[in-house]
N, C-alpha and C positions, 0 to 999 in steps of 0.2 A: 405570284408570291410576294411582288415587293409590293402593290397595294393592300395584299390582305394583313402583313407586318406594319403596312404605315396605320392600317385601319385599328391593328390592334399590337400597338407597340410594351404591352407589358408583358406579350409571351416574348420580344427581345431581352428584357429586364427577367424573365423568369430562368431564361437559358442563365443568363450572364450569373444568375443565383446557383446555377448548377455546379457551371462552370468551374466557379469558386471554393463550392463547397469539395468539388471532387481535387481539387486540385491543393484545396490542405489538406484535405485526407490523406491524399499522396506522399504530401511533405511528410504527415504525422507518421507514416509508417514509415518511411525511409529512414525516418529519427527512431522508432523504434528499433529497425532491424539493426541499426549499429550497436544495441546493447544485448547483445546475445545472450551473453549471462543473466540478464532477467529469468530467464525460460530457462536456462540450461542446468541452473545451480540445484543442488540435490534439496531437496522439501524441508523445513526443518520446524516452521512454527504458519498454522494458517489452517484454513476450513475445508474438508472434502478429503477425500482417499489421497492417499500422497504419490500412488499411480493412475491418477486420475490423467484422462486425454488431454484435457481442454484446460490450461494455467491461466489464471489472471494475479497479477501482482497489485497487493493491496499497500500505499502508501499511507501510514499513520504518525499519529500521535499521542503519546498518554495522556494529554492535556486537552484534547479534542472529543469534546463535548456530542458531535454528533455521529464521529466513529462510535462511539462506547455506545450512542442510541442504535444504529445501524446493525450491532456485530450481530446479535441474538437474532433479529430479522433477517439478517443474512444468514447463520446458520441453519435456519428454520428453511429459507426457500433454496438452499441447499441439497436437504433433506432427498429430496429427488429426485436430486439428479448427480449421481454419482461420476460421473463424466467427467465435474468442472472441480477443480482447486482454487481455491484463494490463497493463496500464501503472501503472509504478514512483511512488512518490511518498516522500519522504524526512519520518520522524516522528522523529527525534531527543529520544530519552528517555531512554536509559540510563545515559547519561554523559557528561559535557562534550568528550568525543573525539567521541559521537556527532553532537554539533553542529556542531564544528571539521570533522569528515568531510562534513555537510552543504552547511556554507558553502561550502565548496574546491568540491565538484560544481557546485555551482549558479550559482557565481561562473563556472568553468569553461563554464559553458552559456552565462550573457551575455557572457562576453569572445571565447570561441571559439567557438561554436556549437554542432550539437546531436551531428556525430560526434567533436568532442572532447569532450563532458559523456559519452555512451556507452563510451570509448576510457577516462577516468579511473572510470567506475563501474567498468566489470571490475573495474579495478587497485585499486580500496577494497576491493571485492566479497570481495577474497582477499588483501588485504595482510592478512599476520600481526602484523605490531608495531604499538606503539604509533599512536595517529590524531594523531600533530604535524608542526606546520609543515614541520620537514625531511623527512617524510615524503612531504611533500604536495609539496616543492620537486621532490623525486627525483623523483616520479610528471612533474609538468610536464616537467622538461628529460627526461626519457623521451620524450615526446609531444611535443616541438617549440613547448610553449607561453610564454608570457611569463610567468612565473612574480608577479613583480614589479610589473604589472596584477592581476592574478588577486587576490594580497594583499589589496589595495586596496580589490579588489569582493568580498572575505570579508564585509568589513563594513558594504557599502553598505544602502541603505534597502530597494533592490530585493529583495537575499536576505533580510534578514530579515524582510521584508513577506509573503515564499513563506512561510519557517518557520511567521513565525505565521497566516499565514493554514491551512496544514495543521494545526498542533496543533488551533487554534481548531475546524475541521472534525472532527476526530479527537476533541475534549470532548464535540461538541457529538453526536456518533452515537456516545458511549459505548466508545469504542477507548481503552485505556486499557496496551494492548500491543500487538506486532508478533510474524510479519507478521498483518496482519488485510486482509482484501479486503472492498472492498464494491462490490452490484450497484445496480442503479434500485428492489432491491426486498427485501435483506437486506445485513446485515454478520455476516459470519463470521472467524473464526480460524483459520489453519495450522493441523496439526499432521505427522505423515509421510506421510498418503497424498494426494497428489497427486490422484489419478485419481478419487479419492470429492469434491473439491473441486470437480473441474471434472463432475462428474456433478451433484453441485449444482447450481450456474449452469445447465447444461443443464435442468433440472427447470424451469427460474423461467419 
């Protein structure tokens, strides 16, 4: 054995690659399992049956350019497999619009409930201009909401208690961009194919 390792010392170097990769995996999940409520929180805004088996929590941004390419791809290779859920969760990094777009949703969700927080994500999901207040006014008197509550609850303790309890989550399992999804037993990152993502998940 020890001549046939000295003759070919790169299956040492291949273990040691194993080794490593099993051994963050390990970490990553242990970092996982401490966030229970990922998985446990009731459904509220995201892709697939909301008693779907198999959850993955999607970290985004309304400002991120290649969640918005991703979503439609994603609901498409979805499609068939009713099993899995995505559910949406707001990580506001990019820019101070990305936050102001956060707050409005989420403020939107405690003041209205959860088919007008659904009803305003579309309409962030693919507003083209700017993320400001009269934006966010137009969207409400579209949707029949009180605008002028809604304000109020931008900046209540409740939203920003979500915010940072997400980023907090987001540090703490090394998500450092969007979109990134995570399972009870990996976190991964977008990128165009849809279908190799949710093949993924399906592996796990």
């Amino acid at each position: 054995m020890r001549a046939y390792l000295l003759k070919n010392p790169e299956i040492i170097l291949e273990a040691l690659e194993i080794l490593s990769t099993r051994e963050a995996r390990a970490t990553m999940v242990a970092k996982i399992s401490q966030h229970t409520d990922l998985f446990s929180e009731p459904p509220v805004l995201g892709i697939g049956p909301e008693d779907a088996l198999f959850r993955v929590v999607e970290y985004f941004d309304y400002r991120c350019a290649p969640c918005k390419a991703l979503h439609p791809k994603l609901k498409r290779a979805l499609e068939s497999h009713p099993d899995i859920r995505v559910e949406m969760r707001q990580l506001p990094i990019l820019s101070p619009g990305s936050e102001r777009a956060a707050r409005f949703a989420l403020a939107v969700k405690n003041v209205a409930g959860s088919e007008a927080y659904v009803a305003v994500h579309e309409a962030l999901w693919y507003l083209k201009g700017p993320l400001h207040a009269s934006a966010f006014e137009q969207i409400a008197l579209q949707n029949n909401l009180d605008w002028v509550t809604i304000k109020t609850e931008m900046t209540s303790e409740a939203v920003s208690s979500r915010i940072e309890q997400n980023r907090d989550i987001a540090i703490d399992l090394e998500i450092l961009g969007t979109p990134a999804f995570v399972t009870p037993t990996s976190v991964s990152f977008g990128g165009a194919d849809a279908a190799a993502l949710v093949a993924e998940w399906l592996s796990q």
